[in-house]
N, C-alpha and C positions, 0 to 999 in steps of 0.2 A: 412436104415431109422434111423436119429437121432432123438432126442425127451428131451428136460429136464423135467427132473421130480422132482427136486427141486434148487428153486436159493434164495440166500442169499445178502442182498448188505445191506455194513452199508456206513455212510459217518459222518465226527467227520468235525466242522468249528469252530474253537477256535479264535473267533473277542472279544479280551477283551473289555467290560466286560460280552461278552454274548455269549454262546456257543451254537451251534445247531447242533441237532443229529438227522440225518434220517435213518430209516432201511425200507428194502423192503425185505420182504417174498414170495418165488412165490411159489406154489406145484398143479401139477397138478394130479389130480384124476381121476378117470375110466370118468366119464362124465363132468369132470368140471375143471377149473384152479380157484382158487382163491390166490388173491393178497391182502396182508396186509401191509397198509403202517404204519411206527410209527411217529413222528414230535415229539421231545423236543426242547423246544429254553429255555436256562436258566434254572431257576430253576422250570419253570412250570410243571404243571403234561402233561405230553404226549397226545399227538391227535392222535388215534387209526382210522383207516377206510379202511373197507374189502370193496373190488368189487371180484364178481364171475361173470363169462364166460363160456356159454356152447363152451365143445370144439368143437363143431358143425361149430362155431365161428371163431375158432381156427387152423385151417387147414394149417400146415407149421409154427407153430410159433415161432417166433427166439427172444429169450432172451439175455440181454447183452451179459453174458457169451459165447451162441453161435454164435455170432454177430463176437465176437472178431475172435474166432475162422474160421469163413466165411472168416473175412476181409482178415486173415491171409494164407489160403488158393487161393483165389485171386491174391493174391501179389505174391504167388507162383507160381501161373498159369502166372500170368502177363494177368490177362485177365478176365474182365467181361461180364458174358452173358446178353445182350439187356432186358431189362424192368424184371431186377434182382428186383421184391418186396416180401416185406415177412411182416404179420401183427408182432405185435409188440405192447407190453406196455410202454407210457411215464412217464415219472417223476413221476406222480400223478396219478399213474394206472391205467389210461385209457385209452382203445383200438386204436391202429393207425395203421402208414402203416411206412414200411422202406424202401427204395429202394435205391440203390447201381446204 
């Protein structure tokens, strides 16, 4: 049984004259995952917004990180198992579905 227990993602877009910086925080806790997203564009002050998730929620959840790691496993097998879905957080941290 894998499981992340904390994921980090930054992302830098340097469009002169205006630069945008996203970070995402993931850390899951005994009963909970929460997700913090950060938004800079320019010189404004940062747009901050936490979402929490019972891991009740949560059952199998694949994170970029682990995602990559699946894919890669996969491609080794040469081979995906039928109605492969796993939930998953988007861009904007909100709950979704992944399926391979």
């Amino acid at each position: 049984k894998l499981e992340t227990l904390e994921q980090e993602e930054q992302e830098r877009l340097e469009l002169r004259p205006h630069t945008v910086e996203r970070k995402t925080h993931v850390v899951s806790h005994q009963h909970e995952v929460t997700v913090t997203k950060i938004l800079r564009e320019g010189e404004a002050e940062p747009q901050c917004w936490t979402f929490s998730y019972s891991q009740a929620e949560l059952p199998g959840l694949l994170l970029e990180g682990a995602s990559l790691l699946l894919l890669r496993v996969l491609a080794h097998r040469q081979a995906v198992p039928p109605s492969l879905v796993f939930p998953t957080i988007d861009t904007e941290g909100h709950l979704c579905t992944s399926s391979y």
